[in-house]
VOBA-682937 format. One record per residue (C-alpha): residue number from 1; residue in one letter; chain; x, y, z. Coordinates in Angstrom, 3 decimals, padded with zeros to 6 digits, m for minus. Example, Ala and Ser with C-alpha at 12.3 -4.5 7.8 and 13.67 -1.06 7.14 Angstrom:
2
<atom 1,'A','A',<012.300,m004.500,007.800>>
<atom 2,'S','A',<013.670,m001.060,007.140>>
REM end
This chain:
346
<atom 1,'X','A',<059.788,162.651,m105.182>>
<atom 2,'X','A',<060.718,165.352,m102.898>>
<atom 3,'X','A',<057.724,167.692,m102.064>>
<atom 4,'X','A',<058.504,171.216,m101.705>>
<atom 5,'X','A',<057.516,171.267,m097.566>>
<atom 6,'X','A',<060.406,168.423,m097.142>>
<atom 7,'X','A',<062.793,170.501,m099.456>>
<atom 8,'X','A',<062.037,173.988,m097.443>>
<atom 9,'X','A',<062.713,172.218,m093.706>>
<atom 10,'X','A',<065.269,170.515,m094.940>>
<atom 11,'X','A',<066.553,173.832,m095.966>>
<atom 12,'X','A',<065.430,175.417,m092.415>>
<atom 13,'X','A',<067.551,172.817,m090.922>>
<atom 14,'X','A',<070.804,173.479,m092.802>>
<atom 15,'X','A',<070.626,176.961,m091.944>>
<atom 16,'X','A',<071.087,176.548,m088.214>>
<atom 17,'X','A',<073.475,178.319,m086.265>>
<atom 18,'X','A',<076.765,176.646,m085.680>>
<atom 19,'X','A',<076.621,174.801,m088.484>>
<atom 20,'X','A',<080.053,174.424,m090.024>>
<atom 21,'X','A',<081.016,175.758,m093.186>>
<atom 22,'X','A',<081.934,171.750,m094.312>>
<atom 23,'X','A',<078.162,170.896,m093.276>>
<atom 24,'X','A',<076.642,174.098,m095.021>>
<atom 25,'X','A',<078.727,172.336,m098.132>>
<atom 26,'X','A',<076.928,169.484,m097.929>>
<atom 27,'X','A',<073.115,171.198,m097.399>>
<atom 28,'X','A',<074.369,172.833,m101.559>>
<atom 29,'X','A',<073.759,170.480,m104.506>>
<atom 30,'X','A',<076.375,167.721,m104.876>>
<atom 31,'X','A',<078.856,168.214,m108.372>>
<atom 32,'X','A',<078.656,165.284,m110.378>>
<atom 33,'X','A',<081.263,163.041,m109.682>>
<atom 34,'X','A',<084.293,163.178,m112.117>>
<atom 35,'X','A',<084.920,159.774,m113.868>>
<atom 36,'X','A',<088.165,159.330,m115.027>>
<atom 37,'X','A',<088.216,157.848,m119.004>>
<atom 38,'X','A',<089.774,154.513,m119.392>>
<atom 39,'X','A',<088.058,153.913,m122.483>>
<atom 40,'X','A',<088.659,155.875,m125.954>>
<atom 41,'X','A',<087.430,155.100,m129.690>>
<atom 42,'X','A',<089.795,155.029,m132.655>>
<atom 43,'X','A',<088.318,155.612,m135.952>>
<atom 44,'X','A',<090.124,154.270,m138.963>>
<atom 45,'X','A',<089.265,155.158,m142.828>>
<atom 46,'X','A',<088.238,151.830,m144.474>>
<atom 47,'X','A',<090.043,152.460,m147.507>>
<atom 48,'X','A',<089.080,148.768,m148.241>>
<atom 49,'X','A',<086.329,146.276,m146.713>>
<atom 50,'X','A',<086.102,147.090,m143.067>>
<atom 51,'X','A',<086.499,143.399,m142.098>>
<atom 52,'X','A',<089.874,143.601,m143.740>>
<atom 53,'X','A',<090.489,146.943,m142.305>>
<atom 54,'X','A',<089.818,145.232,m139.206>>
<atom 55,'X','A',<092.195,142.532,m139.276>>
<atom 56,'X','A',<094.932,144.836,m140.024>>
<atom 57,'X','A',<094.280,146.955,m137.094>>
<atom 58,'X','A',<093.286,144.655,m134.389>>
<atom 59,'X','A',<097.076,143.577,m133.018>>
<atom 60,'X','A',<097.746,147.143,m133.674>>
<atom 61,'X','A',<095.064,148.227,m131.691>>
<atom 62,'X','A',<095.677,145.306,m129.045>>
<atom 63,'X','A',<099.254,147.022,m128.603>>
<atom 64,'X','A',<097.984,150.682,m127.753>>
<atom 65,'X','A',<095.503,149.116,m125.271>>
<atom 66,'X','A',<098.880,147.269,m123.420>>
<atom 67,'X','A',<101.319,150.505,m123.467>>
<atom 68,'X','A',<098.734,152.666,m122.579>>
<atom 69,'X','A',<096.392,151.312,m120.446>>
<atom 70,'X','A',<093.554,152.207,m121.959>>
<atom 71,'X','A',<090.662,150.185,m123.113>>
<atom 72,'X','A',<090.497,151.103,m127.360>>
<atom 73,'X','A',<087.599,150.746,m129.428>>
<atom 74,'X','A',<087.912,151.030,m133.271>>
<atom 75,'X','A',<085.393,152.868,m135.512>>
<atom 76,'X','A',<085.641,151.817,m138.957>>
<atom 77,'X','A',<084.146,153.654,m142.039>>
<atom 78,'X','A',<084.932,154.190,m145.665>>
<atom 79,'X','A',<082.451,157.486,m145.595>>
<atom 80,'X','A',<085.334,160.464,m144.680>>
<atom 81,'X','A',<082.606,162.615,m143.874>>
<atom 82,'X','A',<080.946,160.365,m140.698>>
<atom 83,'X','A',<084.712,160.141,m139.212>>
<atom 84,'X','A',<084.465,164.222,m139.595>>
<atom 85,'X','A',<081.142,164.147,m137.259>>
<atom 86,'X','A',<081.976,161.252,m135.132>>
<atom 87,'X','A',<084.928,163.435,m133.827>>
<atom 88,'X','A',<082.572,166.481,m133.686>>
<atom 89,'X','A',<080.057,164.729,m131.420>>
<atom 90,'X','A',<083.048,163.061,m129.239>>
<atom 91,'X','A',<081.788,159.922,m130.486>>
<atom 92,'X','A',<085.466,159.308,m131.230>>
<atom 93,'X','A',<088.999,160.555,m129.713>>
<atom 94,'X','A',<091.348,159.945,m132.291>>
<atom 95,'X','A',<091.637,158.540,m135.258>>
<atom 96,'X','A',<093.463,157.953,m138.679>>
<atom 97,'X','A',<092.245,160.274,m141.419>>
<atom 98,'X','A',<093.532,161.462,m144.692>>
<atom 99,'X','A',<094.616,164.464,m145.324>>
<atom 100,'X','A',<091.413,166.141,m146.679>>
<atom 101,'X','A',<088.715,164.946,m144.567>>
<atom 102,'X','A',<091.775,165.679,m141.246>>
<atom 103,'X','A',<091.828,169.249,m142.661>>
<atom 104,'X','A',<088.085,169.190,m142.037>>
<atom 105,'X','A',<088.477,167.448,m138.813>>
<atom 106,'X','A',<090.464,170.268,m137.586>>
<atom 107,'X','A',<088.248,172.651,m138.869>>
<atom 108,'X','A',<085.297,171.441,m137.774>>
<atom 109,'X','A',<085.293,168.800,m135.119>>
<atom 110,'X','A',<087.650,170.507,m132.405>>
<atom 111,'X','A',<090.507,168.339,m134.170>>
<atom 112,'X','A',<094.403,168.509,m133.667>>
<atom 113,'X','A',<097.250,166.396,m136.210>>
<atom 114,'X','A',<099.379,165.758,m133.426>>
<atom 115,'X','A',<101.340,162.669,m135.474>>
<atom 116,'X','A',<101.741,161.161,m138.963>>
<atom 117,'X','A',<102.653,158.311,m140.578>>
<atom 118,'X','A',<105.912,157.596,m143.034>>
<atom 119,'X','A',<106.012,154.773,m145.471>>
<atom 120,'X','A',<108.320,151.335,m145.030>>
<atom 121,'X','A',<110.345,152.181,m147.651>>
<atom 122,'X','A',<111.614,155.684,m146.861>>
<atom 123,'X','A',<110.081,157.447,m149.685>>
<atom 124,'X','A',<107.750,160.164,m148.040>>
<atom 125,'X','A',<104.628,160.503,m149.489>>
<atom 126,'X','A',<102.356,159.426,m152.001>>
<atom 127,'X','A',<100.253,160.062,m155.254>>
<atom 128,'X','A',<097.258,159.912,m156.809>>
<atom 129,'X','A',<096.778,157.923,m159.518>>
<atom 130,'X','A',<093.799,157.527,m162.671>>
<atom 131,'X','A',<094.201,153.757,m163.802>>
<atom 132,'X','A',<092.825,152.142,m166.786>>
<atom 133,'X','A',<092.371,148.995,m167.949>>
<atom 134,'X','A',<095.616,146.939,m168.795>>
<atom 135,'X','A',<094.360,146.194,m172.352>>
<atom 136,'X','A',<092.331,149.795,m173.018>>
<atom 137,'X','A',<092.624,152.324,m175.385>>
<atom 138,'X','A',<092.827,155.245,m173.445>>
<atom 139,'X','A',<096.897,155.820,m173.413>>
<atom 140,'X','A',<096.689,159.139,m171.766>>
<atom 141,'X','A',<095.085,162.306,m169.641>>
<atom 142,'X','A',<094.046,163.555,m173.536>>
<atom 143,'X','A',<092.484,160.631,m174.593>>
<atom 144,'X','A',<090.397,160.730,m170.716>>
<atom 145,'X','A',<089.289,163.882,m171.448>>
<atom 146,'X','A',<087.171,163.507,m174.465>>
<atom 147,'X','A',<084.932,164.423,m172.470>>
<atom 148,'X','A',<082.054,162.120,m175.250>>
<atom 149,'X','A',<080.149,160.858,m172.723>>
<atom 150,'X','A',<080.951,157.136,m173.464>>
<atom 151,'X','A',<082.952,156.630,m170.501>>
<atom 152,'X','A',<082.350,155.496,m166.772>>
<atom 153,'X','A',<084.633,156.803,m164.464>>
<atom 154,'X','A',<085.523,156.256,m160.577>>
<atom 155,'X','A',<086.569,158.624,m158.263>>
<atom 156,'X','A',<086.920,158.456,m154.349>>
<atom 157,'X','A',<084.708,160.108,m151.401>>
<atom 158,'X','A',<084.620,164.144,m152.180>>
<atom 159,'X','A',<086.763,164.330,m148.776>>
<atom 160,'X','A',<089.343,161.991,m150.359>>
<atom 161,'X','A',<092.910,163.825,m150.904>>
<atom 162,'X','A',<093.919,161.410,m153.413>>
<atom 163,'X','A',<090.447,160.126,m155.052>>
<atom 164,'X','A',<089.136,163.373,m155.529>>
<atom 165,'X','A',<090.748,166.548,m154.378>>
<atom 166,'X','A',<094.245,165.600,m156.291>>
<atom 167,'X','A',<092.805,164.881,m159.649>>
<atom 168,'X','A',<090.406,167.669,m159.433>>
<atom 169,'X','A',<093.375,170.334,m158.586>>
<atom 170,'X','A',<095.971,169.134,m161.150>>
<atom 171,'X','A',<093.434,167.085,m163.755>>
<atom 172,'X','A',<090.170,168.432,m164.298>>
<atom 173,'X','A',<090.504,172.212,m162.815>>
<atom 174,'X','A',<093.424,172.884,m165.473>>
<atom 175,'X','A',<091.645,171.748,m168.413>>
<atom 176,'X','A',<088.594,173.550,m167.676>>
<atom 177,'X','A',<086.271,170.196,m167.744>>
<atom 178,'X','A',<083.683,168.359,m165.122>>
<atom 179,'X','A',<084.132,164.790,m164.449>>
<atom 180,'X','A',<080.198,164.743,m164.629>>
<atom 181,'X','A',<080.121,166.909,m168.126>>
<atom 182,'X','A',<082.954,164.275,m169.198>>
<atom 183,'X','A',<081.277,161.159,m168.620>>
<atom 184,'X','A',<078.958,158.702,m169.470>>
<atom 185,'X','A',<078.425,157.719,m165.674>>
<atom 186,'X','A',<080.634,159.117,m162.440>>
<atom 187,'X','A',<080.382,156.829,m159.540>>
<atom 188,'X','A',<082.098,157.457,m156.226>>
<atom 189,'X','A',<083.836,154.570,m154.095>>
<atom 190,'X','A',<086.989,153.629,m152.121>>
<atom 191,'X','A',<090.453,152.798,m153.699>>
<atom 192,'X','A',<090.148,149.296,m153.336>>
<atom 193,'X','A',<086.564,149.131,m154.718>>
<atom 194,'X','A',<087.598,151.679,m158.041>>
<atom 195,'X','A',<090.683,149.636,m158.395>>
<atom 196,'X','A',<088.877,146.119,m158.818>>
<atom 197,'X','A',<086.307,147.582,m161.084>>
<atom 198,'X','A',<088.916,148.840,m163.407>>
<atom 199,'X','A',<090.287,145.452,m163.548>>
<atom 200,'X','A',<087.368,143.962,m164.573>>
<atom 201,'X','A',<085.998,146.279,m166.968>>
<atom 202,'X','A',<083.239,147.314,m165.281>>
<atom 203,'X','A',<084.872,151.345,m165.049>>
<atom 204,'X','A',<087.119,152.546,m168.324>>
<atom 205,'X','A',<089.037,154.471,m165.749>>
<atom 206,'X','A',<089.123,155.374,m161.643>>
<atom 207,'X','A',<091.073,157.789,m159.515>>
<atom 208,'X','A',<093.700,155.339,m157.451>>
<atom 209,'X','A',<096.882,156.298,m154.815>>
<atom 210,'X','A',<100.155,154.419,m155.187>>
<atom 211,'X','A',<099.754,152.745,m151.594>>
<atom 212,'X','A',<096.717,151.013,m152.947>>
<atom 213,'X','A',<098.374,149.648,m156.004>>
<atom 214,'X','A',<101.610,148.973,m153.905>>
<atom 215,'X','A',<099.793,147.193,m151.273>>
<atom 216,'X','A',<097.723,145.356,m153.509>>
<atom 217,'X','A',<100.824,144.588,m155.723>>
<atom 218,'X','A',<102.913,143.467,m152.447>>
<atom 219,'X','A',<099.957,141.075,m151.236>>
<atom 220,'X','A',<100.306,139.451,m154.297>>
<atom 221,'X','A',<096.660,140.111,m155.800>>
<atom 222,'X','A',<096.661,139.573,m159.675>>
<atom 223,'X','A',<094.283,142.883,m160.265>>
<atom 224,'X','A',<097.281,145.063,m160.687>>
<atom 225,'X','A',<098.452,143.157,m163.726>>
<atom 226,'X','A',<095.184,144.043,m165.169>>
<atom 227,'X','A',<095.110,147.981,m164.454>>
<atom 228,'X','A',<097.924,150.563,m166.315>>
<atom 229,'X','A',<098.857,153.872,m164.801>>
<atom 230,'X','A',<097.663,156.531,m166.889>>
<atom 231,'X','A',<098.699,159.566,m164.424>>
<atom 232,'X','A',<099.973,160.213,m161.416>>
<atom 233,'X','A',<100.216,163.691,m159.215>>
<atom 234,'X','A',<103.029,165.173,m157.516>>
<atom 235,'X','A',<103.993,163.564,m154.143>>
<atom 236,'X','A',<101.540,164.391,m151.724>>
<atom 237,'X','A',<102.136,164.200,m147.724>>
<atom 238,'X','A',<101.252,161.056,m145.447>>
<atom 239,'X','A',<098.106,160.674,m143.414>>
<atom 240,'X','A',<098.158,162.344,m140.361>>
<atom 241,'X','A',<096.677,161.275,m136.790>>
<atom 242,'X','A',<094.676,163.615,m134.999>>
<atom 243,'X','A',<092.687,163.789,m131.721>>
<atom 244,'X','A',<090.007,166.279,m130.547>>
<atom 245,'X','A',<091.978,169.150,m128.827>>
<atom 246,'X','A',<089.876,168.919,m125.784>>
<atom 247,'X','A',<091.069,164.918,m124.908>>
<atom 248,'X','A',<092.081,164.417,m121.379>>
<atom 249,'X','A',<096.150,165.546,m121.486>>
<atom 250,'X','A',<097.040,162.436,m119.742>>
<atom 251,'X','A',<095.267,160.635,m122.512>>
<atom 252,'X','A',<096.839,162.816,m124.765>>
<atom 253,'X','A',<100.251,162.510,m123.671>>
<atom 254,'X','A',<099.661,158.465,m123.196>>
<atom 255,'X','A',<098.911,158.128,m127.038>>
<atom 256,'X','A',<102.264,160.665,m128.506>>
<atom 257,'X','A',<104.192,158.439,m126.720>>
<atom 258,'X','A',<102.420,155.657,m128.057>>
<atom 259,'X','A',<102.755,156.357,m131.542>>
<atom 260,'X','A',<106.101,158.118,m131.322>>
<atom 261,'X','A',<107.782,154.977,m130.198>>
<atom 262,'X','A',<105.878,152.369,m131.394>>
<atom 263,'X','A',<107.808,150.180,m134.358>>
<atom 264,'X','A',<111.226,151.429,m133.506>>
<atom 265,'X','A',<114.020,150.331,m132.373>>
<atom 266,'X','A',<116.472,146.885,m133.600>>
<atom 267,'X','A',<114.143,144.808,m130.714>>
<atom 268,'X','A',<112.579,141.757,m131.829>>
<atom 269,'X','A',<108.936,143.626,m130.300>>
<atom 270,'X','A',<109.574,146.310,m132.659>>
<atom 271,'X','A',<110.353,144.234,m135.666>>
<atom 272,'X','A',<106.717,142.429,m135.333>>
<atom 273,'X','A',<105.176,145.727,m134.480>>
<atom 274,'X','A',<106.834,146.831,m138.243>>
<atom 275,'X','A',<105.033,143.926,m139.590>>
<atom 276,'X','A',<101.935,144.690,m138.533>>
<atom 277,'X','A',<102.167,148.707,m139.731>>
<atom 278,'X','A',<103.949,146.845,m143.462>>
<atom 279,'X','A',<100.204,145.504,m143.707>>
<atom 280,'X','A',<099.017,148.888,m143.898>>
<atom 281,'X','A',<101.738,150.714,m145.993>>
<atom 282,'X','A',<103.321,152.478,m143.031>>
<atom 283,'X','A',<106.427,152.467,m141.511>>
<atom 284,'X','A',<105.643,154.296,m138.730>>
<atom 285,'X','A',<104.668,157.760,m137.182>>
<atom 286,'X','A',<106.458,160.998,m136.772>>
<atom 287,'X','A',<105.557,164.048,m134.420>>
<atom 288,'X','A',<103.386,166.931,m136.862>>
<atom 289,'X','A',<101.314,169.423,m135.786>>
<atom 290,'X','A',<098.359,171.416,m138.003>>
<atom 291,'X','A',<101.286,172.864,m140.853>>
<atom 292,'X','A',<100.945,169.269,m142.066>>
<atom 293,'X','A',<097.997,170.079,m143.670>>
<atom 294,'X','A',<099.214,173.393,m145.269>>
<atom 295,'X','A',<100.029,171.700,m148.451>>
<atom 296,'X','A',<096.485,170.142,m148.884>>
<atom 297,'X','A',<095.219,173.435,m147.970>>
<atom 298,'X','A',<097.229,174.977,m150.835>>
<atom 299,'X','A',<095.745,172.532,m153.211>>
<atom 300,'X','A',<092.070,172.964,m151.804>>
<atom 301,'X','A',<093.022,176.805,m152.821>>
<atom 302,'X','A',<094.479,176.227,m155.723>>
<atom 303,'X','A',<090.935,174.153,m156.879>>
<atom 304,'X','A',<089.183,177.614,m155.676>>
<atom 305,'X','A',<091.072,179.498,m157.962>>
<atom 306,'X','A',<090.438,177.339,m160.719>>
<atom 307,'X','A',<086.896,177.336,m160.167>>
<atom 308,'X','A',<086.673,181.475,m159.817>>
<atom 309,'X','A',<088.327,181.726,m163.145>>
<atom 310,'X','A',<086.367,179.247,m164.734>>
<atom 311,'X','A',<083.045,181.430,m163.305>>
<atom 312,'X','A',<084.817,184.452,m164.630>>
<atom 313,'X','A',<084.231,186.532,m161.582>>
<atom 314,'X','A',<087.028,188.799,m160.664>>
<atom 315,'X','A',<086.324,189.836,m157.315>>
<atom 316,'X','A',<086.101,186.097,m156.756>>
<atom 317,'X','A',<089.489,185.597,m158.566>>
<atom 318,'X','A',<091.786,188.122,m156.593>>
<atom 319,'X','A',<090.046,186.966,m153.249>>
<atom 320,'X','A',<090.827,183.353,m154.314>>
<atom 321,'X','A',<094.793,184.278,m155.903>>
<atom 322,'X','A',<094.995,185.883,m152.094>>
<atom 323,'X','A',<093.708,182.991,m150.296>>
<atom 324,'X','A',<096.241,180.751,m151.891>>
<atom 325,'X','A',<099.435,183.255,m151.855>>
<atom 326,'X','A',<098.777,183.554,m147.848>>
<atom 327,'X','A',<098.684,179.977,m147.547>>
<atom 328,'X','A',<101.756,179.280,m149.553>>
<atom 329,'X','A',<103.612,181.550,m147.568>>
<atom 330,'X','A',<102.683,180.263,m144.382>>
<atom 331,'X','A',<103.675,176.290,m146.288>>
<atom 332,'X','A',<107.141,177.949,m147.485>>
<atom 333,'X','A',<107.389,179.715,m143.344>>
<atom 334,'X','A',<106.951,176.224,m142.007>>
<atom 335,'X','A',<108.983,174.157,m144.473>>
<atom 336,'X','A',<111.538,176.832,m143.601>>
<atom 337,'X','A',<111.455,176.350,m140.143>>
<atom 338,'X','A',<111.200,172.605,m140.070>>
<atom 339,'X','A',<114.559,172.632,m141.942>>
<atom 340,'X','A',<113.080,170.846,m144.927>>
<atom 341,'X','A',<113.051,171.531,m149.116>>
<atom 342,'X','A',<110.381,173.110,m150.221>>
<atom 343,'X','A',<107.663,171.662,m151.473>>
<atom 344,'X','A',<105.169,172.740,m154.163>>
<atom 345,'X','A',<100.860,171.646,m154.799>>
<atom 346,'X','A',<101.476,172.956,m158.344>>
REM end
């Protein structure tokens, strides 16, 4: 430990005429020395087990450490929320989210979409499904919503665009009903876990997505010949890929061109780069920016509105019918100047 004598003659020396300025430099307290990042963490939504998540990912993974140089560590976790903090605390750098809990990544963990995916078969997007069992009795959204209390229901993580927010906007909100006034029991889990517990019985019905069932269906797993489609929602955008806003630009730059290029192309590379993403319902990625998230936003207003009417406060209605007018004006001003049809979250 340096005394405070030492320090002082130490200073007394430095201070000596002649001194140049380079050695007065020296005499101040040294910056910490910048280290450059070779190392970032990837978080990916475990929308099944994470050790099958994990397989999945890993050549993926393996791929952006080769084209970009960087050393890439994956953070798996089925809870949206802890993918919303780990950005937050720069525990992570980027990372595949879904739409909901990326809105909330932009909002609150210093987040930016700067990608998103498209599916292998060209159709862009997805929906949100409730599934019953293949041999029940419950034919339709009517018979669901009973609302006896003899039913147990699944739905996804309350950050979930599909397991939750979806059926909640265009399901639940509309009719007026709560899934936990409705039902006998209301337990929350990931698609895969919902859909397998439909299958067997153990749930009378679960909120789903069509890339589950698809995937599942294209791996060749039996449950989706025990599960029927009861409803689906209108098509709803793909996942996008964000990273926190203030990520090195090199870095930055290193992963758009990354993910921009990665699977295309006629080259035999690309072609086992497409089987990896097929594993994972994706095609590939596409540039996007935050407006990717405008039509989630519209249906996250269009759930407020719902819920002010249902309260029966007025003030809270026209601030909620403004909310969601502004937003889908700014959706219709991007569509517009993206040169695409319009879309609608009603």
């Amino acid at each position: 430990m340096i005394s405070r004598r030492s320090a002082l003659a130490f200073a007394a020396r430095c201070s000596l005429v002649g001194l140049s300025a380079l050695a007065l430099a020296s005499c101040s307290k040294k910056p910490e020395a910048t280290v450059s990042k070779d190392t970032i963490t990837f978080s990916i939504l475990s929308t099944e087990s994470a050790q099958n998540m994990e397989g999945y990912w890993k050549p993926i993974l393996a791929d952006m450490e080769k084209q970009t140089g960087l050393k890439v560590k994956p953070f798996f976790s089925s809870n949206y929320s802890s993918l919303i903090v780990a950005m937050g605390a720069k525990q992570t750098d980027v990372g595949w989210f879904s739409n909901q809990s990326g809105l909330e990544a932009v909002r609150r963990s210093n987040g930016e979409v700067f990608a998103r995916t498209f599916d292998p078969s060209g159709v862009d997007g997805y929906k949100s499904l409730i599934i019953v069992p293949a041999d029940s009795k419950i034919r339709t959204v009517q018979d669901l919503l009973k609302c006896d209390k003899t039913l147990n229901f699944g739905i996804g993580d309350k950050k979930s665009t599909s397991g939750t927010l979806a059926p909640m906007t265009y399901v639940f909100i509309p009719a007026n009903k709560k899934p936990e006034e409705c039902f006998k029991t209301v337990i929350s889990a990931n698609h895969q876990a919902n859909l397998f517990a439909v299958a067997n019985g153990k749930l009378d019905a679960a909120t789903n997505n069509s890339t589950a069932v698809g995937l599942a269906r294209a791996r060749g797993d039996s449950v989706v010949d025990k599960i029927r489609v009861i409803w689906e929602s209108p098509t709803l955008p793909e996942d996008p890929i964000i990273w926190r806003k203030d990520l090195d630009p090199v870095i930055k730059e290193k992963l758009r061109q990354f993910f921009l290029t990665y699977a295309q192309g006629d080259t035999p590379e690309a072609e086992r780069q497409r089987g990896y993403l097929k594993k994972l319902s994706i095609g590939g990625f596409k540039p996007a920016d935050d407006t990717h998230l405008l039509v989630v936003r519209e249906m996250e207003a269009t759930e407020n509105l719902g819920l002010a009417r249902e309260a029966g406060d007025q003030a809270k209605i026209a601030a909620a019918q403004k909310a969601l007018d502004d937003i889908k004006a700014q959706r219709v001003a991007a569509e517009g100047k993206a040169g695409v049809a319009p879309t609608s979250a009603n």
